[in-house]
C-alpha positions in Angstrom: -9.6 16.0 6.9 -8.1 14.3 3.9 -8.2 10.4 3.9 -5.6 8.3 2.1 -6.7 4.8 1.3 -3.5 2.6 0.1 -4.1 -0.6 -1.6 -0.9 -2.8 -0.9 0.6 -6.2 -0.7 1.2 -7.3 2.8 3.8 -5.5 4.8 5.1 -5.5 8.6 4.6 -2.7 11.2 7.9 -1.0 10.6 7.5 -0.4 6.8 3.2 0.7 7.4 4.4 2.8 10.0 7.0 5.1 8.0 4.3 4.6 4.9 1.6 6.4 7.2 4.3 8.7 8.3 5.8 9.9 4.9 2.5 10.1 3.5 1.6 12.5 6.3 3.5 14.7 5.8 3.2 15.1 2.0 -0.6 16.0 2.3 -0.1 18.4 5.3 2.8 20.2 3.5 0.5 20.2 0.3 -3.0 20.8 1.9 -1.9 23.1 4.9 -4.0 20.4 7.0 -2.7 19.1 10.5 -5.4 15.9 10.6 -4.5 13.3 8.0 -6.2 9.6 8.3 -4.6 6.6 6.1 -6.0 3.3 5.7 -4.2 0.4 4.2 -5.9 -2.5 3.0 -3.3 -5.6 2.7 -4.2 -7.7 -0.2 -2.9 -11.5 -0.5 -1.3 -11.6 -4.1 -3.6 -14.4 -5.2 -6.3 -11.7 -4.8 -4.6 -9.2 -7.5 -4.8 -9.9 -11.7 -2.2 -8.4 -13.7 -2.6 -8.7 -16.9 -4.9 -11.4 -16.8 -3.2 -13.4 -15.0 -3.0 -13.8 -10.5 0.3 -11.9 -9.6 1.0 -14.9 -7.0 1.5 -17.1 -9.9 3.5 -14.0 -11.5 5.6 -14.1 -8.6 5.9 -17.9 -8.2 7.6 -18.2 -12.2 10.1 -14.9 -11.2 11.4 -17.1 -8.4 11.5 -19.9 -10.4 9.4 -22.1 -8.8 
């Protein structure tokens, strides 16, 4: 069974939900498999560096703030 670990910023039910689903289907059309797991791990953006720097202060100067 082929597991698909996601490593994302935080997102609500309905956008995980069609995630899990769309990525579902992609690895049983590929594999020929019928049992697919996915895991998402949320992560806060002060807990992801970009280029050295922490993408929520990244984020912060886009906005402006």
């Amino acid at each position: 069974m082929p597991t698909i670990i996601v490593e994302g910023p935080r997102a609500d039910k309905e956008t995980k939900r069609e995630l899990v689903k769309r990525l579902t289907e992609v690895v049983r059309e590929v594999y020929g498999v019928h049992h697919v797991s996915v895991i998402i791990h949320e992560n806060e953006t002060e807990n992801v560096g970009v280029d050295g720097e922490l993408l929520s202060d990244i984020l912060e100067r886009r906005r402006g703030k």
